[in-house]
C-alpha positions in Angstrom: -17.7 -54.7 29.2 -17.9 -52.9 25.8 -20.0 -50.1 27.4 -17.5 -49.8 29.9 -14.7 -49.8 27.5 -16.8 -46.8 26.1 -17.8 -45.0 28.7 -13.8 -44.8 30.0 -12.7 -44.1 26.3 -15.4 -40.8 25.8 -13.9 -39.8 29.6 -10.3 -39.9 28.5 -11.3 -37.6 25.4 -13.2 -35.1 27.9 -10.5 -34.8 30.1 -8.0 -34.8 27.1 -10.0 -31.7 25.4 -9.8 -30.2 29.2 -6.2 -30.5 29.2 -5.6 -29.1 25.8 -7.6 -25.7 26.0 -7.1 -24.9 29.4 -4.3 -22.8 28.8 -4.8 -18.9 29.6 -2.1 -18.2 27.5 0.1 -20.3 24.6 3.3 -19.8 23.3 5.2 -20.2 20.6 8.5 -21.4 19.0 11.0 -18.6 17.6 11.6 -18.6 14.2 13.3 -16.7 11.4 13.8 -16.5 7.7 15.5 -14.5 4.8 15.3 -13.6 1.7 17.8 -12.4 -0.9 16.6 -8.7 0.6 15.6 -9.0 4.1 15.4 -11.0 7.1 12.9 -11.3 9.8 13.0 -12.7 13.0 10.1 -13.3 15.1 10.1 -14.0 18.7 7.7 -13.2 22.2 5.2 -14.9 20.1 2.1 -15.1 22.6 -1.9 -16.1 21.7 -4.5 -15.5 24.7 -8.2 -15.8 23.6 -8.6 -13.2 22.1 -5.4 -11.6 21.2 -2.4 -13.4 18.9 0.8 -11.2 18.8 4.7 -11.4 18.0 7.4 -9.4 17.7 9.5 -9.3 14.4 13.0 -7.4 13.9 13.3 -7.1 10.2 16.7 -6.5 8.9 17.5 -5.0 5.2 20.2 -6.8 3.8 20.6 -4.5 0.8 22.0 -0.9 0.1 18.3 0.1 -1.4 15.4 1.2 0.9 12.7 -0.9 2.0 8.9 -0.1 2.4 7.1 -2.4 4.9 2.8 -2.3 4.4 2.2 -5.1 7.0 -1.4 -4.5 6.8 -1.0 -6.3 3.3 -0.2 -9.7 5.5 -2.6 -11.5 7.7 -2.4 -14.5 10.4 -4.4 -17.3 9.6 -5.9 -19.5 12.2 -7.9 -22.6 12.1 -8.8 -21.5 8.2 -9.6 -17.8 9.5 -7.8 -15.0 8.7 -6.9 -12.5 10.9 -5.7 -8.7 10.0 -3.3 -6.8 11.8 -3.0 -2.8 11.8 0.6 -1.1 11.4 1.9 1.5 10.3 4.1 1.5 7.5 7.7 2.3 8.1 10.9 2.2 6.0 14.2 0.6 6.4 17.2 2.2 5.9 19.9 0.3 3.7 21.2 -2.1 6.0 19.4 -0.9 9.2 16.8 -3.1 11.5 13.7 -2.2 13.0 11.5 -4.1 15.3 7.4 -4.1 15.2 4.9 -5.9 17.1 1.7 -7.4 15.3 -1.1 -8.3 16.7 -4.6 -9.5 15.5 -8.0 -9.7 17.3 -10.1 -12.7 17.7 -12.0 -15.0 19.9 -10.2 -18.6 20.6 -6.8 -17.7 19.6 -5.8 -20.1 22.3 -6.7 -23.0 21.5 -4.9 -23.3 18.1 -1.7 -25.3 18.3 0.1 -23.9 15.0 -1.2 -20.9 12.6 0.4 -19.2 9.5 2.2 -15.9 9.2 1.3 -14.6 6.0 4.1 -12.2 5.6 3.5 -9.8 2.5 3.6 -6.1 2.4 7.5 -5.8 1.4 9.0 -3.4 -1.5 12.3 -2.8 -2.5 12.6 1.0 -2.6 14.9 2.5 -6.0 15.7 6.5 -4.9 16.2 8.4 -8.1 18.8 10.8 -8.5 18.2 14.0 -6.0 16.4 17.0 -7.4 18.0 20.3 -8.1 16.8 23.0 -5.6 16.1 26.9 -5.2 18.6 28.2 -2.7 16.1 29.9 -0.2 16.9 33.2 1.6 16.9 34.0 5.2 14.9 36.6 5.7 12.5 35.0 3.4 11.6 36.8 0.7 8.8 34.6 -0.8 7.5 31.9 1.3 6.7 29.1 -1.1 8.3 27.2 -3.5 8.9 24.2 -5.5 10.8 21.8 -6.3 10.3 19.1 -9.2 6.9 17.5 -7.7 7.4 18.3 -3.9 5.6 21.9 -2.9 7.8 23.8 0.1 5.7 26.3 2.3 7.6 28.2 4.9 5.8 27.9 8.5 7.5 29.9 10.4 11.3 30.8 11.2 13.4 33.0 13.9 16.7 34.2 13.8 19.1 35.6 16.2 22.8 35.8 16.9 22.1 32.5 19.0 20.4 30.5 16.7 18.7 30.1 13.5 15.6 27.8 12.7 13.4 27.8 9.9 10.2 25.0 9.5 8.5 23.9 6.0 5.9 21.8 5.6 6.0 19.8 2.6 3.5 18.0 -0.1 4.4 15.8 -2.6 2.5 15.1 -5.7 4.6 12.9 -7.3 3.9 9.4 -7.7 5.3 6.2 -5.3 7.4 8.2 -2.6 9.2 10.8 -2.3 12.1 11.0 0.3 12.9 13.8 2.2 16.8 14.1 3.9 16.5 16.8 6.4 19.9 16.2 7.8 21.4 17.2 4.6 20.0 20.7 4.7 22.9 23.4 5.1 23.2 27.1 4.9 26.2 29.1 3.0 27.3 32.4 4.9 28.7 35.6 3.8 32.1 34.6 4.6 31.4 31.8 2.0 31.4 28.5 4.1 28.8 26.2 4.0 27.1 24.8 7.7 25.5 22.3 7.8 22.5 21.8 10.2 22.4 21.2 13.6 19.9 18.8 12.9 22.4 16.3 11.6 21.0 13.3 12.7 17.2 13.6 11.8 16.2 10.3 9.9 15.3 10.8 6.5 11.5 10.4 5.7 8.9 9.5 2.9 5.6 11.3 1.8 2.7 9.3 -0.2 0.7 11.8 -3.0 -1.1 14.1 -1.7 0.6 14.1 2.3 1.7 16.7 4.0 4.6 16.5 6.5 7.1 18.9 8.5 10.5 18.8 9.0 13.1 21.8 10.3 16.9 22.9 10.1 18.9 25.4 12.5 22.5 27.1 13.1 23.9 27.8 16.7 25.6 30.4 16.9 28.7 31.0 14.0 32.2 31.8 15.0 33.3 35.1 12.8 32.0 37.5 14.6 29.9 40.3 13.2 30.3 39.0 9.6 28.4 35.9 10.9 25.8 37.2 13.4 23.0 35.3 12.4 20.9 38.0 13.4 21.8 40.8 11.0 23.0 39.2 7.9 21.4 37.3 5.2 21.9 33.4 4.5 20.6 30.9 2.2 19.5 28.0 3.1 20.7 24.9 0.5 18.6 22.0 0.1 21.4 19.8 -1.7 20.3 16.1 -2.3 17.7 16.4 -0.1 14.6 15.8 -2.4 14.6 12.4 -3.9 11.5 10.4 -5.9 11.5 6.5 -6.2 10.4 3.4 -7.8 9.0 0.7 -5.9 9.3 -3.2 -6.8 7.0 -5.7 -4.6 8.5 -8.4 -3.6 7.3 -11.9 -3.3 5.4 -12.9 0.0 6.8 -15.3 2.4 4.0 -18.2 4.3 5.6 -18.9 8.0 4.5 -21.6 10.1 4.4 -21.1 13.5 4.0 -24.0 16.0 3.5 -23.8 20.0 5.8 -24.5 22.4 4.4 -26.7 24.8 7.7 -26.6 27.2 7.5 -23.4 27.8 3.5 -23.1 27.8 3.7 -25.6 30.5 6.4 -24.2 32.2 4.7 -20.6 32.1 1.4 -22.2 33.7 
């Protein structure tokens, strides 16, 4: 009788362990938290064997910039720890942006519950913007400078239809430094000041020692001859548009992250 009792117990564990891994895919239960500075939400949150990824929006909760690293977080399964690769991004004051993560593995379907280790967050302070050389159109020099941010002209047209001029920009400052392309303008010879059709280009940042592009141009100016593009000069302003900053890390956040069995089942 007792080797019966045994034999039946070891079949209801086999058929138990069958039962609990024999899902292709297992999902997960939304969940969210916030701190004084942000708040994340994470949702679609999906582990096949060897894959485990979510979705997170992050929203900025203050008027400062924040820097995202997410490679400086990890999952961690079953006592493993699993890296993720990201770009870092930045979060306007206020603004949300959604990423996916994801980490490689073998197995990531048979844990029931792992941990979000959620680090890689910086509150971003922008200094006060730097004082810059009006530049003239037609260039006469094609580099300049402005306090630890190097400006090389790539190349720039101009006719009575339009007006654009490209730079390429290295900053040897340390932290970041922030570039506002939207707030590039050009004064005339009538006096006025235009601002860029480029108005809605999303200010950037630039590490030490990186190199990025950004452009401004003018449609055509109402004024006639005075204002043809084409034949007079203009100077091209680059009023707070070159900013350093400060960075502060902030404190890491440990999420726990169970499955949903309802909707695992349900998606079988």
């Amino acid at each position: 009788m007792r080797l019966l009792l045994l034999a039946g117990f070891l079949g209801i564990i086999a058929f138990s362990g069958r039962i609990f891994g024999q899902y292709d895919k297992v999902y997960y239960i939304d969940t969210m938290f916030e701190t004084d500075n942000y708040k994340v939400e994470i949702d679609n949150i999906v582990a096949v064997a060897k894959e485990l990824k979510f979705r997170m929006n992050i929203t900025n909760k203050t008027n400062d910039w924040i820097l995202y690293i997410p490679e400086q977080g990890k999952f961690e399964v079953d006592g493993k720890q699993l890296n993720f690769k990201e770009e870092t991004f930045l979060i306007a004051p206020y603004d949300s942006k959604k990423r996916i993560l994801k980490s490689l593995g073998d197995g990531l379907n048979a844990a029931r519950s792992f941990s979000f280790i959620c680090d890689g967050f910086y509150k971003v302070q922008l200094k006060d913007p730097l004082k810059a050389p009006e530049f003239k159109l037609p260039a006469s020099l094609n580099e300049f400078t402005v306090g630890d941010f190097k400006l090389t002209l790539i190349n720039s047209s101009k006719t009575s239809a339009k007006t654009e001029v490209k730079y390429s920009v290295v900053y040897n400052g340390d932290g970041l430094g922030f570039i506002s392309p939207a707030k590039i303008s050009t004064r005339m010879p009538d006096g006025n000041v235009y601002i860029t059709a480029k108005s809605k280009a999303d200010p950037f940042a630039v590490k030490k020692g990186e190199t990025e592009t950004f452009t401004a141009s003018w449609n055509k100016m109402e004024g006639g001859s005075k204002n043809d593009m084409q034949m007079v000069e203009m100077w091209v302003l680059f009023v707070g548009v070159f900013q350093e900053s400060t960075q502060t890390k902030l404190n890491k956040t440990i999420v726990p992250l169970r499955w949903n069995e309802a909707l695992t089942l349900g998606k079988k």
